[in-house]
Structures are given as C-alpha cells and as structure tokens.
LOSE-313386 format. One record per residue (C-alpha): x, y, z. Coordinates in steps of 0.25 Angstrom, whole numbers, plus 5000, padded with zeros to 4 digits. Example, Ala and Ser with C-alpha at 12.3 -4.5 7.8 and 13.67 -1.06 7.14 Angstrom:
<rs>
504949825031;505549965029;
</rs>
This chain:
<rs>
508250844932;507850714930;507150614939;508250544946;508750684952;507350704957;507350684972;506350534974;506650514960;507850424960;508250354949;507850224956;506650184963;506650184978;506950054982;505949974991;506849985003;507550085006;508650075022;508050255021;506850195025;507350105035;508250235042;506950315041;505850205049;506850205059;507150345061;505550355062;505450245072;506550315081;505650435078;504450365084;505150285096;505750415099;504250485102;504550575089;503550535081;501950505085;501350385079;500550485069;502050525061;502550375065;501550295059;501450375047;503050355047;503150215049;501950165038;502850215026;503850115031;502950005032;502750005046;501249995051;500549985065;500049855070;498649835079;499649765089;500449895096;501949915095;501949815082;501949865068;501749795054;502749805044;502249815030;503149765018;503049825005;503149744994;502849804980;502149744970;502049614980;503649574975;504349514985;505849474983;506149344989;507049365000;505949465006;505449345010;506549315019;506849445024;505249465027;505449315034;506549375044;505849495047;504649445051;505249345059;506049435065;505149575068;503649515067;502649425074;501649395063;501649335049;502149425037;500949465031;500549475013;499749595013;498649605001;499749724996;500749624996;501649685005;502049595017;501649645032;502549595043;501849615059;502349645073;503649725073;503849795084;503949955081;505249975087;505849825079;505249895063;506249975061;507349845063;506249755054;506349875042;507649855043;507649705039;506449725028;507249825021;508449755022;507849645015;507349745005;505749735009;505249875010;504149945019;504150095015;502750135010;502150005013;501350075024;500650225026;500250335016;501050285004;500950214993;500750084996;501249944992;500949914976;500349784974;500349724961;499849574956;500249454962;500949394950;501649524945;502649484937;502249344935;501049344930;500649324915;499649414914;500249514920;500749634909;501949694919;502549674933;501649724941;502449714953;503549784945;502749914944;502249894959;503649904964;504250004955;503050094958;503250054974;504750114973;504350234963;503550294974;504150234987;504650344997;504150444989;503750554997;502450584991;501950454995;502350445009;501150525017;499850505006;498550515012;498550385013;499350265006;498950214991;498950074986;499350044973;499449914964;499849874949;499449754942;499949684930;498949654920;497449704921;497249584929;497449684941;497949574952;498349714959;497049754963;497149904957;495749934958;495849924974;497050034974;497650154975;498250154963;498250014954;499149994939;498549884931;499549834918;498749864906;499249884891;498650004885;498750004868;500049904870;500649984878;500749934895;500350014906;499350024917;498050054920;497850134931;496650134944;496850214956;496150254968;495750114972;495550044987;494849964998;494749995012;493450045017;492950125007;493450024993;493550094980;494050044967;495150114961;494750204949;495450204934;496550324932;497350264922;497150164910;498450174906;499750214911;501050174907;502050114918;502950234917;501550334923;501550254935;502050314945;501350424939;500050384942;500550334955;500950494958;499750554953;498950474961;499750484975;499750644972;498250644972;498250554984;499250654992;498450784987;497250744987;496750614998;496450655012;497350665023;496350685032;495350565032;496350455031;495250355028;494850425015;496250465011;496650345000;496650384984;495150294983;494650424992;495150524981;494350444969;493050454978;493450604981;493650644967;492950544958;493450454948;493650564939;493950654946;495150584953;495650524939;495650664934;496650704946;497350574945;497550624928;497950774932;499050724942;499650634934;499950744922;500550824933;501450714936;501650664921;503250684918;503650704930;505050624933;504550484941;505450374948;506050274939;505250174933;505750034926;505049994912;504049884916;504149744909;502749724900;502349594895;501049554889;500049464897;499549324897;498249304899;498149214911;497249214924;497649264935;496949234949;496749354958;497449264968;498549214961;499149084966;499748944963;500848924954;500649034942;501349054929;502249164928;502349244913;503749214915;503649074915;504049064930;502949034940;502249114952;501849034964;500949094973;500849084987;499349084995;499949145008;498849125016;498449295021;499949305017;500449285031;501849225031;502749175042;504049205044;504649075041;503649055030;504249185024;505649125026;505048995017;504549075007;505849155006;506448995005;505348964995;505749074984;507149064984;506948904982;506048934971;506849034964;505949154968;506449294969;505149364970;503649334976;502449424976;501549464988;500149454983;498949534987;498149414991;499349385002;500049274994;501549264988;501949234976;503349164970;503849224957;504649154948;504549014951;505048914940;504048764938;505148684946;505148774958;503648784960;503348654967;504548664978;503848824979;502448764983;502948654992;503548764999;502248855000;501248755003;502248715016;502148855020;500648855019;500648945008;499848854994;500048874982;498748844976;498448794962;497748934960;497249034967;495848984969;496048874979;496748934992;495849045001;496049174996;495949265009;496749385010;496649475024;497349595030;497949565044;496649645050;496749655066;498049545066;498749665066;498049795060;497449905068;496349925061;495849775058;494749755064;494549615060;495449505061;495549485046;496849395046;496149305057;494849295048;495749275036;496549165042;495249075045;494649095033;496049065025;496048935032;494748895032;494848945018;495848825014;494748725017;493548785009;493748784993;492848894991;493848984999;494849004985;493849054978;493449164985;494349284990;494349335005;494849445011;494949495025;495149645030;495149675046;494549805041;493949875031;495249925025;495449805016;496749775018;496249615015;495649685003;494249635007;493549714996;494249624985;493849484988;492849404984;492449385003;493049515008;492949535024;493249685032;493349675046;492349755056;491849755068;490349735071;489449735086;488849605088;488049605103;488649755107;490149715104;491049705092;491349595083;492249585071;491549575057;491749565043;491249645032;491049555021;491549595007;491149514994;491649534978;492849594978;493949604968;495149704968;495449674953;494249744947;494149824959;492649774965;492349784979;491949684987;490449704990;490049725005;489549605011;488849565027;489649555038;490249455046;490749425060;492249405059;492149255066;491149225056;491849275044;492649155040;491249065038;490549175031;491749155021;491449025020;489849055020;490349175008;491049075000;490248965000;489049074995;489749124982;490248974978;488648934978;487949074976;488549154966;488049134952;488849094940;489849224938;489649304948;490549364956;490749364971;490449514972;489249504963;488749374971;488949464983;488249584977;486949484973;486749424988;486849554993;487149585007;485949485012;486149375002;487649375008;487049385023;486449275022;487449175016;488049235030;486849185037;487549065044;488549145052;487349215060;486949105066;488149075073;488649115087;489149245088;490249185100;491749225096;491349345085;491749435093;493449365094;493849395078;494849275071;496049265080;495649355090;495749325104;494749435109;493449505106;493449585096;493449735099;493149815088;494049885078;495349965083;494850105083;495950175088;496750095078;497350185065;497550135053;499050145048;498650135035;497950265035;499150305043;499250445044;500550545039;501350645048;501250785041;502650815040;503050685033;501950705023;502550855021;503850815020;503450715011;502550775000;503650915002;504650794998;503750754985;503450894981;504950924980;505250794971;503950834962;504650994961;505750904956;505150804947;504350934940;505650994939;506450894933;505350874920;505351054921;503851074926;504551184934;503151264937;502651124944;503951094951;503951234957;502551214964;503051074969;504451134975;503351234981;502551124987;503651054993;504051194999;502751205005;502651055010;503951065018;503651195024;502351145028;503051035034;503951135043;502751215049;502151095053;503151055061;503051215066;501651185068;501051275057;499951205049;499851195036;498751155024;498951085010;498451205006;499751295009;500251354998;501751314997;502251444996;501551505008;501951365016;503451435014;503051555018;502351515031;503451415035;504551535034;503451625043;503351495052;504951475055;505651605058;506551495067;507051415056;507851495047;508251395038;506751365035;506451505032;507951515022;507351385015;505751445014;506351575009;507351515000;505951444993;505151564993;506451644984;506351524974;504951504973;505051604960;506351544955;506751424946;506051304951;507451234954;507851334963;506451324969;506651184970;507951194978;507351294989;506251194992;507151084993;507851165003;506651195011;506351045011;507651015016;507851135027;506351105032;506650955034;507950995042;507251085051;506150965053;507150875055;508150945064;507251055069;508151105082;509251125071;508951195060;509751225049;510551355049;509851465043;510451505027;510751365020;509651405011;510351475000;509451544990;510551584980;511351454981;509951384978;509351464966;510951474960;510951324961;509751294954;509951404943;
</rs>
C-alpha cells in the first residue's frame, strides 16, 4: 500500500478552500438556528471555520487565513466586495498576517463564506484548537538574504496538516512560523513551533525551536532541532502536535499551550519526548511534499520593519506599504486591487507589523505605485526608520476580553506619532490585554491593558513593557503603570528619555533594566501632577469605564465538544493503523486499529450516557459498549466482529474497525433508524483481506 491509497494522504495537498467546508458551516449553522446545538458544541464548530464571537452581540468576526502572508492579487478585490457587502468596520492586517473582517450578522456568515471561498480566500483552521495561521518573513521570496521561500514552506505545511483530523480538537491551538535565513524576521522564538533556513555542512535545512509564546505568562521557545532537512517537517510538526494531544491539559484552558509542557517537563526532559516521538514517527508515509528552490544569500541588511522601495534578489523590486494598524477601507481595498494589477503585481504579502507589501515590481512601475499609495494615505518611506512604528490588536473595539481600548490608544499615538521624529525609532505596541495579541512583549514601549481603582472606582490602565525583541526571543522587561488617557504622553515622555539617556550601545532593554523601576517612575513624574478629570472615559469611548468583561470567555481558548474530539482522534488512529501498515510495522498498526476501536466506542457510550476515561483499555471500551447496547444490534454485530479479528492478520483487523467507525457514526447520525442487524459479515471480511 502506498501513501496515496491511505485515507488523508492523497496524492495532493488539500487545497486551501475546499466548497466541503462551506456545506458543512452551513449544516452547523442550520444545527444551531434550529436549537440543536448549545453554544458550548457551536462555538467550538464554528472557530475551525473562521468564524469568531464579537464583544458586540449577534455580530461575529470573520478571520481570513492567509499562509505565509501571500496574497494573490485579486484577493484584494474579492475582500473589497465582501467587506462592503457583509461588514461595518475596516478590514483589518492582524500581526499573523491574516486579514480580520467585523460585523456580520450570525445568520448573513454562512452567505459571506460563500463569497470568500468563491474567490479562493480560505477560513478553515484560522480559529479554534488548531494549528494556526504560519507566518513567515515579510520579504519571502524577495529578499536577498534569504536562503528559500519562506512562504513556500509556510503554505505547503498549511495544506499538509489542514483538515487533518488530529488537529481539529488540541488542547488548545499552536502557532507556528518559518523564516528564511537566520535573520528569523518570523519571530520563531515567540512560537509554538518556529523553522529557521540554516545550511548544515553544505547541505540546507532548518533549525528547529519549539514551545515558545507570549500571553500572560511569556516564555521563549527552546532548541529541539539544529538541523532537519525540508522533507522531516511535517515530521517534527507531528511529533510535536502528538505531545500536545497526549500530554497539555484539557482541564485548565489557561495553561494548556505547548510553552506549559516545557515548564511541566523541563527543557530536557521535553526535548527528550519531543526526540522519542519523532523515531516513532520516522518512515512513516506523509503528504506530498514539493523539492524547495535553495539559493545562496547576500549579505544585506534587512530592517525588522522592512519598508520603502527594496531590492528584490531577482532583480525586481518590493514596495512596502506602512498601513497605518493595518485597517483598510473598502474602497481603499478596491484601489489597491487597481494598484497591483497597474503595476504588473500578481502577489503581495501581509506582514506581521500590519503592512502590505507589492512583489515583483519592475523600476518604471515603481513611481506610478507610490503616487498611488501615498493618495490612499498608505507612505512608502525611504526606509523603515522614519514613519511610527505602532502595531495594536483591535483590544475592546471589538474583542470580549479587551479590557483596554488598544486600537483607540493606538490611533492617537500613530498620529501624533507622525509629527514627532523620535517616534521611528522606537517600536510601540499595544495589547487590550495581557494576551499579547499586539505583541506587547516584543517592542522596544510595549503597553498591556488593565484596569486599576483610582478614588473607589475603576480606571483603565497600562502596564508598561520596555526591551523586547521577538528575533532573539527577549522579553520586554516590566515597567510602571499608566492611566490609559495618559499613556500617549508617557510615550512621548519614554522616548524623549532613551533619545537623551541611554549610554553609547546600550539597548532599550538594558537602559530599561539600569533605571529600574523608580528611575522609570520618575521620567513618569509629569503626568501625576495633572488632573485626574476624563481618566476614567478610555480613547474613544463615550462612557465610564467599567472594569473588564468578566463574564466575557475567550474564543481563543474555546473550548471542544467531546464527541467531535472522539470522532476526530478515532478518525486519526485509523489513518495512523493505515500509515503503519503501508511501510509493514504491523505490531504498531494493530495497537493503533485497537485505539480507534476504543475511541469510537467511547464516543457511542457517551451519547448512552456511560462515562468514560483516557485511561480505558481499548479492548475493554469494546466490551462495555457491547454490554451497554443490547438495543442496537448492529452495534453489538460490528464490536463482536472486532473482538473475532483482534488475534487475526492486521488487515482483517483493520477492516472490522473500519466497520465499527462506520456502523457507529450511522447509529449517531440516524439514531431512530438504525441499521438492520447482519451487514457485518465476519467471513466476507477476513476472506477479503486474506
């Protein structure tokens, strides 16, 4: 057997949008309107297709996933129409470089998939317990330096694992990036799972960190891998998702991402878990993977904000866009749409600092391309030095569990920004909350909103970050606090500090460290003098301030209904039977067909009401299934069918289990109809696979 004949191991990657999808959002929405679903099994539904809960009620964002940040021109057109069309709100560059669109009503997202995936922008897995968006660096594929297409491998590794039913229901999603050359403009310290292009005794590869992350509790991302070739990828990316699903917490949602495991374990300990899984999974049949294009480097400098007019290694130019927080009108996405065509663009890039960047531009097409940006009030600087570099998450605009209004904040100090020359050369980043979706703990200012009592009543504040830097993985250090109305001229205050205090060398995070916290206080003396009158109304805000959302969940911890997740991993232990099979580890494949036997009987006792452990031996979950139906005939032809193969040759095995898959989702799915009892044939089965 080989690969291709392995059920989710096509000879083809799945493609990015696929009209299945589109049939099944809709069958769960009908689900859900119809009161068959609570929101506990609908929200953990609709994430994995991209669609996610607003602050505002009835209204839901829609998330655009965009591999390696490669965006095929006439998306822009089709996102123009579609946000026209459904939203109420600029489209929004989020620091993964997906795209976020705001507004739609719950009963219109089913009619605004249909337009996305029409015009080939796909959704699934941009939300929810999954494997998230891979970013990779904001030149890929143009830059000099750069070793191989970093978006390349972002986007085949995206449609390697996409619907893949190991990775629909983790404990709770990974993010992973590649980056080109060692430059790491991806950030791998930061995530889940990060590839940097290395070359390893003239041969090309990537080194490997994992276990990375932000959030309230940041930690850097540890080594498990110097080298790997490009054909071990999604190798390491399997061994790692298999220690997440066996081993993160289900329970405590807020401690349940891979950084948790590396604390649980240990560095060692963790990369010595990390090394046994992937000699398990060594040999083993994987999807399709194209030969990457390697070139050598140049050595040029790259700027972690790459923007202006840049030289291409093909001898083509990039032209990057600052999008000021990456919000986009609707007619400005139809003129950039306009833009790209003129200029002979086929593709653009989505950065992770919230800007855009045009591909392929040839010398006489560059001027016309600026003239056209700077009218739309998107620059196009000289370098990447000279426009405000603020980056902010959308915070309480429209999450539910912003506490701050980051985007508000982050539009005053991008404007006021423009006016002061000391704003380029400092990095700002705004979260509403401490989850870093602004990437607070990577900027040279990093802010975290809070909320603080000021006179018996609550205020919003800032938490104060200073010295991070997401290529070598340091941490912003901790810093004072500020009143949220105030922190645009602490900023300004900040800035003007380092420009005039910081010895010859030194970095932000070191000046940061000298001061300490009351050196740093009182550079922040100024604002305490001042009124305390309007800090109690956050930036664009209409009322007082009231305090976080406490009844507010996160969706990004969203939580999985049980018997998707069985149904799932039951579909994932089959494929695994099959893979071991195909390259004749038969001893393994037998424990994997008896897993997903196990799995998918656990799955029909819940729906009975019978619990279950992990812990259940999948033999016994057979056996107590068969004792637990004495109604369902077919059930009990299809468990004892597996229990007579259990002893014989692993293909016959393999078939009863497939079976009992089958007969167990068409009791689940038509349970007043069950199928008639003796389609399970024992001799036809074991004749055929003998």
């Amino acid at each position: 057997m080989n690969a291709a004949a392995i059920p989710g191991f096509e000879a083809r990657r799945e493609p990015l949008v696929s009209q299945g999808d589109l049939a099944d959002y809709r069958n769960g929405l009908a689900s859900r309107q119809a009161g068959d679903w609570d929101d506990e099994r609908w929200t953990a539904y609709r994430v994995r297709f991209g669609v996610y809960g607003q602050r505002q009620n009835g209204v839901q964002m829609v998330r655009v996933k965009v591999p390696g940040g490669v965006v095929p021109t006439p998306w822009l057109k089709t996102l123009a129409e579609v946000n026209r069309e459904f939203c109420d709100a600029e489209a929004h560059i989020t620091t993964r470089q997906d795209f976020q669109i705001y507004g739609i009503p719950l009963a219109r997202t089913g009619d605004l998939l249909e337009k996305l995936y029409a015009g080939g922008l796909p959704t699934r897995e941009a939300c929810g317990n999954t494997l998230r968006n891979m970013t990779s660096c904001a030149l890929s594929g143009s830059c000099p330096k750069e070793r191989v297409n970093a978006a390349l491998v972002a986007n085949q590794l995206a449609t390697a694992w996409l619907r893949h039913p190991l990775v629909q229901h983790m404990p709770r999603k990974m993010k992973y990036s590649v980056s080109g050359c060692d430059t790491d403009c991806a950030f791998a310290p930061i995530h889940d799972i990060g590839f940097i292009a290395v070359e390893k005794n003239g041969q090309p590869g990537f080194l490997v960190l994992a276990g990375g992350g932000l959030g309230a509790q940041p930690r850097v991302a540890v080594q498990v891998e110097e080298f790997v070739v490009e054909d071990d990828l999604s190798v390491v990316v399997e061994a790692l998702v298999r220690l997440h699903q066996r081993y993160s917490d289900r329970v405590n949602r807020n401690a349940a991402r891979l950084k948790f495991l590396v604390k649980r374990f240990g560095e060692q300990k963790f990369v010595a878990l990390y090394r046994e899984e992937v000699t398990r999974l060594k040999g083993l049949p994987q999807r399709p993977w194209d030969k990457l294009a390697w070139r050598q480097p140049q050595e040029v400098h790259v700027d972690r904000n790459p923007l202006g007019v840049l030289k291409a290694h093909d001898g083509t130019l990039s032209v990057a866009a600052y999008i000021p927080l990456g919000l986009i009108t609707s007619d400005q996405l139809d003129r950039l749409y306009e833009l790209a065509v003129s200029a002979g663009v086929d593709e653009l890039r989505t950065t992770q600092h919230q800007n855009l960047v045009f591909l392929g531009v040839t010398a006489d097409k560059v001027d016309a391309l600026k003239a056209g940006l700077n009218a739309l009030g998107f620059d196009v600087p000289n370098a990447g030095d000279v426009v405000p570099h603020v980056v902010s998450c959308p915070g309480t605009t429209t999450c539910r569990i912003g506490i701050t209004s980051s985007q508000g904040l982050a539009r005053v100090v991008e404007a006021q920004g423009k006016s002061d020359p000391l704003s380029a050369q400092f990095s700002v980043h705004i979260s509403g909350c401490p989850n870093s979706c602004g990437l607070h703990h990577v900027a040279d200012i990093g802010l975290h909103g809070m909320s603080k009592k000021m006179g018996g009543k609550m205020a919003p504040y800032y938490q104060l970050h200073f010295g991070g830097d997401a290529r070598t993985g340091e941490v912003g250090v901790n810093g004072p606090l500020v009143p949220a109305r105030q922190a645009d001229e602490a900023i300004g205050l900040l800035r003007q500090a380092l420009v005039s205090g910081r010895v010859q060398g030194e970095t932000v995070r070191g000046w940061a460290e000298r001061l300490g916290k009351s050196g740093l206080e009182a550079i922040l003396a100024p604002l305490s003098a001042k009124a305390e009158d309007g800090l109690f109304v956050d930036w664009g805000e209409d009322h007082e301030f009231t305090g976080p959302n406490t009844g507010a969940k996160s969706e990004c911890a969203a939580t999985f209904a049980t018997e998707d997740l069985l149904t799932d991993l039951a579909d994932d232990a089959l494929i695994s039977a099959d893979r071991h099979i195909a390259v004749g580890r038969e001893a393994e494949a037998v424990e994997w067909a008896k897993k997903a036997a196990g799995l998918s009987s656990r799955l029909l006792l819940l729906k009975r009401g019978v619990p279950t452990t992990d812990d259940l031996e999948s033999v016994a979950a057979v056996d107590l299934l068969v004792a637990s139906v004495p109604d369902l005939s077919v059930v009990i032809a299809a468990a004892s069918a597996f229990r007579s193969a259990v002893e014989a040759p692993v293909a016959a095995l393999r078939e009863t289990v497939a079976v009992l898959l089958d007969t167990v989702r068409a009791v689940l799915d038509a349970p007043a109809q069950p199928v008639e009892a003796g389609v399970v044939d024992l001799a036809s089965i074991l004749g055929a696979a003998e």
